[in-house]
N, C-alpha and C positions, 0 to 999 in steps of 0.2 A: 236100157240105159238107167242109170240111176246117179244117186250122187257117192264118190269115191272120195271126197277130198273137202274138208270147210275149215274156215279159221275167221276170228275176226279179232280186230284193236279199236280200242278207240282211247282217245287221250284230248284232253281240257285244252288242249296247243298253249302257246306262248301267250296269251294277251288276255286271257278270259279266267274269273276266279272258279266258274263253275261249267260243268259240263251241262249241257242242253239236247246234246242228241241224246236219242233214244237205241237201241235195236232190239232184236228177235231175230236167233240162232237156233231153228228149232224143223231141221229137215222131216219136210220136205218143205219148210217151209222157211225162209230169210228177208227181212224186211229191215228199213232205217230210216228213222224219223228225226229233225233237225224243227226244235222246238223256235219258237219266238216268242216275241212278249216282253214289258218290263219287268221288274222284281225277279221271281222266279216262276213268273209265268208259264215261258218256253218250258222250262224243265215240266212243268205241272201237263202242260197240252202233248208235250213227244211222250212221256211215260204212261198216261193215258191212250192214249193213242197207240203203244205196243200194249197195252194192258189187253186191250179189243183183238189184238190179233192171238195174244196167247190163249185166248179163250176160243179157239177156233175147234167146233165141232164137226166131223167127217158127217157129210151130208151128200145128196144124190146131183147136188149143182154141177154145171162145169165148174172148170177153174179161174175161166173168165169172169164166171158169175159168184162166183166164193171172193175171190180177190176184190172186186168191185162191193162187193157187199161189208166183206169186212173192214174199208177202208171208209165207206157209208156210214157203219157203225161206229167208227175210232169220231168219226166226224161228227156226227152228232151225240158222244158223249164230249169232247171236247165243247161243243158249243155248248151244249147246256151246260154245262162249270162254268164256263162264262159268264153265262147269262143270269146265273143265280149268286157266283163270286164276285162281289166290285174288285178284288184284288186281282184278280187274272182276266177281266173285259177288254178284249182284242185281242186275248192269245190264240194262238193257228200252232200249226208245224205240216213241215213236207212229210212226205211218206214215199218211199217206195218198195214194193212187197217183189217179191219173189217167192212162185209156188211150183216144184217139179216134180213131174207124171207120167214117169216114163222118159219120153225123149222129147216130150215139150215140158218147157220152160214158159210160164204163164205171168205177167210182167201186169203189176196195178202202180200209178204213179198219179202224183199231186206235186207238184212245187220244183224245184229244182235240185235235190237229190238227184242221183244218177245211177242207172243200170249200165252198163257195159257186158261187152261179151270180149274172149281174146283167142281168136280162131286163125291157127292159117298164119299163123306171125303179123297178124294184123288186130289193131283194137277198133271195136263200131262202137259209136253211143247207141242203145237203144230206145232211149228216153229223150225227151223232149222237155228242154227246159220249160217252164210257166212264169218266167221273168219278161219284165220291159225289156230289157237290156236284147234276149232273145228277139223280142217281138220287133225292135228298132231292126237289129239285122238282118230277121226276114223281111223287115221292108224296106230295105236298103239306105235306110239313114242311118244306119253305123257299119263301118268296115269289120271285117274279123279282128285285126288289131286292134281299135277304138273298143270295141265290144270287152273284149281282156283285158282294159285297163280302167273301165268307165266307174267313176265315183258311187255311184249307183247301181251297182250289178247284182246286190243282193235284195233289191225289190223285185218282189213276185207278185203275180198275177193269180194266181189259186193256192190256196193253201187249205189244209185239212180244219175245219171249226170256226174259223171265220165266219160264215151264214149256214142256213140252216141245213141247206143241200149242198154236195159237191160235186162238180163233172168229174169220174176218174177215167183216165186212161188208161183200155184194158188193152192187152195181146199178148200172142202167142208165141215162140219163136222155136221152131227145133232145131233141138242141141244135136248134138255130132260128138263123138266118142272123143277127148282131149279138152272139148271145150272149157276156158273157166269164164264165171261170170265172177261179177265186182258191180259190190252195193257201194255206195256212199256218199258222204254229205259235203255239200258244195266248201267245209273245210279243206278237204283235198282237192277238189279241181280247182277253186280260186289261186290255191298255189305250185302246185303239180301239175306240169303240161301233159297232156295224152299222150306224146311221144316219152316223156319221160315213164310213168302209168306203166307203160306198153314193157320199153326195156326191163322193168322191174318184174312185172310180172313173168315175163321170157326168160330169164336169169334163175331167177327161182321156182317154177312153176312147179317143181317135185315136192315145193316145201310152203305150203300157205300157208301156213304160222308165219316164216319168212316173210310171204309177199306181204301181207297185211302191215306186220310192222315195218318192214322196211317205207311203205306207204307213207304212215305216218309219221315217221323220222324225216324224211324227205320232205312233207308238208310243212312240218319243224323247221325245217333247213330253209326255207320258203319265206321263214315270218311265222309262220303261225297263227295267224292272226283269229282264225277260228278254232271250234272245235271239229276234232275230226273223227270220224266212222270208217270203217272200212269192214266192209263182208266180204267176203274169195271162198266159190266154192266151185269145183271141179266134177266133170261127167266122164263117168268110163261105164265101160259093159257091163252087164247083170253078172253078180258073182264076184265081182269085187268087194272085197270089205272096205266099212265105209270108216275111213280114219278122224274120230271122233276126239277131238285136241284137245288139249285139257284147259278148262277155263279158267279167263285171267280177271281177275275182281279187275273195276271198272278203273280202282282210283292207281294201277298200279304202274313204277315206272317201266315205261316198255325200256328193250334192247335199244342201247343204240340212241335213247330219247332222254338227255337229261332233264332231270326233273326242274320246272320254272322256278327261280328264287322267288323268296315272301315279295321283295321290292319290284317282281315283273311289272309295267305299267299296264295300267287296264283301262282297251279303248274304248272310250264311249260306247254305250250301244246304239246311237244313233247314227254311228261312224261304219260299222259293219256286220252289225243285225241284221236280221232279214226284217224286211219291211211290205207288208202289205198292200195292193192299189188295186181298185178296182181298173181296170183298162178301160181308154176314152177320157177319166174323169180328170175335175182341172190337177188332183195331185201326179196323174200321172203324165199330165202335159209338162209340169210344174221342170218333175225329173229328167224329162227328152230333152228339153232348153240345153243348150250348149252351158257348159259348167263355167263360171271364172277363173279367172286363176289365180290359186290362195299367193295372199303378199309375200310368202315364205320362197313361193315359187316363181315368181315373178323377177324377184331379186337374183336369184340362181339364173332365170333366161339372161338378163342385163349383165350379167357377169361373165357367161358364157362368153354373149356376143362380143362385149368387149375384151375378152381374151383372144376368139378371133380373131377382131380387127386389128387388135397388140401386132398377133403373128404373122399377117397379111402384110403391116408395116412395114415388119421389118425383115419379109422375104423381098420386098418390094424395093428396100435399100439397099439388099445387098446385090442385090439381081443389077441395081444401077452400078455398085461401087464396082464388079467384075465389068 
């Protein structure tokens, strides 16, 4: 098995003046990193953080132990910028690598980027978010729908540079001839549902150039609200040539994605950044607290309801006047 097929996009989306992910398109290896931080922090901690993995030397490790290594290294060169820049103190970013070797597919992950597979007409996450937001639904204080819509879904619980060590999660998974895998940065799944994901990639799956952009147009279509990454790369037999896409500069309008006007609004960062929390601690009890509801939203319920009770009225008159 080898890889037959890779493509990637990524685009600034709708709300943001600068782009903050990161990636590395460099078979057999594929990674994406979703910067944080104020100024330009995020940008400084993801581009550092692919800087670590493009310096990857063929060594006698597994790939278990390469991938976890390498994402050890992005992590403590991140922190130390940190810790010696007051201008980027508190920047992190996610990471998720992807390294294939034959017919495994070797998966390093930090924060909430996401690996997927799309086998069999079906899509699997392979990755496990490192969000509160996660961590509430495994313990059954938020539903799956609360979870997809919660004010605070892009606080994370690990992230790459934040302290001085990182737990990564490593594994394995073998691929199977058709397989495609899909890197990306919680741009696209806060606004693309996995059954949408799914469709997209099924429709196009002969053409990953396609999938990828079509991704990010769809993210677009979404809101936008972040920026978005997308990696799709494909497994077929040994002997296949390996369709090598031609690369598209970062800043460029994708198909399909009009380019945001000068006047786009640009949301806070404190609005849909990623935001860092230690778990347990009072910030991240602070966030579990049941949210209020903004005065904006309040007025729309009250309006609602009394547009109900208007129609209720007046089925209720006519229901006597017959």
């Amino acid at each position: 098995m080898s890889v037959s097929q890779y493509a990637r996009a990524s685009d600034t989306g709708k709300k943001r003046r600068r782009n903050e992910d990161s990636f590395v398109v460099a078979p057999p290896l594929f990674a994406v990193a979703d910067g944080m931080g104020g100024a330009q922090a995020g940008e400084v901690a993801s581009k550092l953080a692919a800087a670590a993995l493009e310096e990857l030397e063929p060594g006698g490790e597994s790939a278990s132990e390469t991938v976890t290594a390498l994402i050890q290294e992005a992590n403590r060169r991140v922190y130390e910028r940190a810790a010696s820049d007051p201008s980027t103190s508190g920047m992190g970013t996610t990471m998720t690598v992807a390294i294939v070797e034959g017919n495994a597919v070797t998966i390093g992950h930090v924060g909430d980027s996401r690996a997927y597979v799309v086998r069999d007409g079906k899509l699997e996450q392979l990755t496990e978010d490192h969000s509160l937001v996660n961590e509430l639904l495994k313990s059954g204080k938020l539903s799956r729908e609360e979870a997809e819509i919660h004010p605070q879904r892009s606080v994370i619980t690990r992230a790459v540079g934040t302290d001085p060590d990182v737990d990564v999660d490593a594994f394995t998974v073998t691929a199977r001839e058709g397989d495609i895998f899909v890197l990306c940065s919680d741009g696209l799944t806060d606004m693309v549902s996995d059954e949408d994901i799914l469709d997209v990639v099924e429709r196009h799956r002969g053409d990953l150039d396609r999938v990828t952009k079509s991704l990010v147009a769809a993210a677009n279509r979404g809101g936008g609200e972040d920026n978005i990454t997308v990696i799709a790369f494909s497994i077929a037999a040994d002997g296949d040539e390996t369709a090598r896409l031609p690369a598209q500069a970062d800043d460029d309008t994708l198909e399909g994605v009009p380019a945001p006007s000068v006047d786009t609004m640009v949301v806070p960062p404190d609005e849909v950044e990623h935001v860092f929390v230690e778990p347990g601690s009072p910030e991240a009890e602070a966030v579990a607290r049941p949210q209020p509801i903004a005065p904006a939203a309040r007025v729309r319920l009250v309006l609602t309801m009394l547009a109900l009770l208007a129609i209720a009225a007046v089925l209720l008159v006519w229901g006597l006047v017959r």
